[in-house]
N, C-alpha and C positions, 0 to 999 in steps of 0.2 A: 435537255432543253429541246424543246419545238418548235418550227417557226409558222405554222401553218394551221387553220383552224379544223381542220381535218383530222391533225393529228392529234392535236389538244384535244377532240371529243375523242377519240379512240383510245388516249390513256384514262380520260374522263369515263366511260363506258365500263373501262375493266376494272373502274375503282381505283386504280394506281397513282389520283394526283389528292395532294395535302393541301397544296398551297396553290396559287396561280397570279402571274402576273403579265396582264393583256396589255398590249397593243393594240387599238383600233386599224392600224394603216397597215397590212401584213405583206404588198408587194399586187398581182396582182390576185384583186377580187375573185376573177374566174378559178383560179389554181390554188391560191391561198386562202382565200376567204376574206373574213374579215374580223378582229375581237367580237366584235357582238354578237357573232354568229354562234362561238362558245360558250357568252352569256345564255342567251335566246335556247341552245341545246339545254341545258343544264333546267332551264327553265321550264321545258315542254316537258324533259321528262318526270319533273317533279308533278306538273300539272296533269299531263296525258296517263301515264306509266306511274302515278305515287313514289317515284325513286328520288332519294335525298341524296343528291351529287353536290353537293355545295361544300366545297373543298372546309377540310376540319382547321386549318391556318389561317384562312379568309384570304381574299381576292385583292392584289393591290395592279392600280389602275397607270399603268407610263404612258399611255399615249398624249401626244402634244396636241393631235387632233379633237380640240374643246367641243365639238359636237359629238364627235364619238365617243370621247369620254363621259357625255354627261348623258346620253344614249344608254351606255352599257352602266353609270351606276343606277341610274333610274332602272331599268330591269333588275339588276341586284338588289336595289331597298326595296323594291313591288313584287318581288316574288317569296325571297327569301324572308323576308318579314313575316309571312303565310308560314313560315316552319322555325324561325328564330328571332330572338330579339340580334336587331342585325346595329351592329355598332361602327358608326364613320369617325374614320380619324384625319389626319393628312403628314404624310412621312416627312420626314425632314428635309427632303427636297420638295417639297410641295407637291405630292401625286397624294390620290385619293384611297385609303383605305378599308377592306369592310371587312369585320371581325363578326362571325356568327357563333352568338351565344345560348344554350339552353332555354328557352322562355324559365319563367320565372311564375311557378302555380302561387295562385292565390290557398291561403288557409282556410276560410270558409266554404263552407259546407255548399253545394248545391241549393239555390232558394225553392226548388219545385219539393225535391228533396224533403226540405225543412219545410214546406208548409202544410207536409202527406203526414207529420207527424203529430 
């Protein structure tokens, strides 16, 4: 475990996280960061760098802090959605969770495809 969003992209970086479960409020800002800063990482490098970090378990959201939480899923459904069909649940305690699934190809043919022939 880590408590720091510093550290959270540095196991994020080397590949090493499956799963992840953020806190928006991490202590303070300047030294710790903040969750969404770990979204936002995750995010830039899929956009900037083509790298797919989005943990293979999906992302589940504790913080109490209701704008941060809805901050950090709205970067999760707007990014990840660009590379999965992203599916929201809510845990049994009521926090928010997002499950990324393979997209889902269509069976027909290409129409440019189909109309060259």
């Amino acid at each position: 475990n880590v408590t720091t969003a510093p550290a959270a992209i540095a196991l994020i970086d080397r590949g090493d996280v499956v799963e992840l479960s953020l806190d928006h409020d991490l202590g303070d800002d300047d030294v710790a960061g903040k969750g969404v800063h770990v979204v936002d990482h995750i995010a830039e490098q899929q956009v900037v760098e083509g790298r797919d970090l989005w943990p293979r378990d999906g992302i589940t959201i504790h913080s109490a802090n209701a704008a941060g939480r809805d901050q950090m899923a709205r970067a999760i459904e707007r990014y990840a959605s660009e590379l999965y069909d992203v599916r929201r649940t809510t845990t049994a305690t009521g926090k928010p969770r997002f499950t990324f699934e393979p997209r889902r190809g269509t069976n027909e043919s290409d129409p440019e495809e189909s109309a060259q022939t």
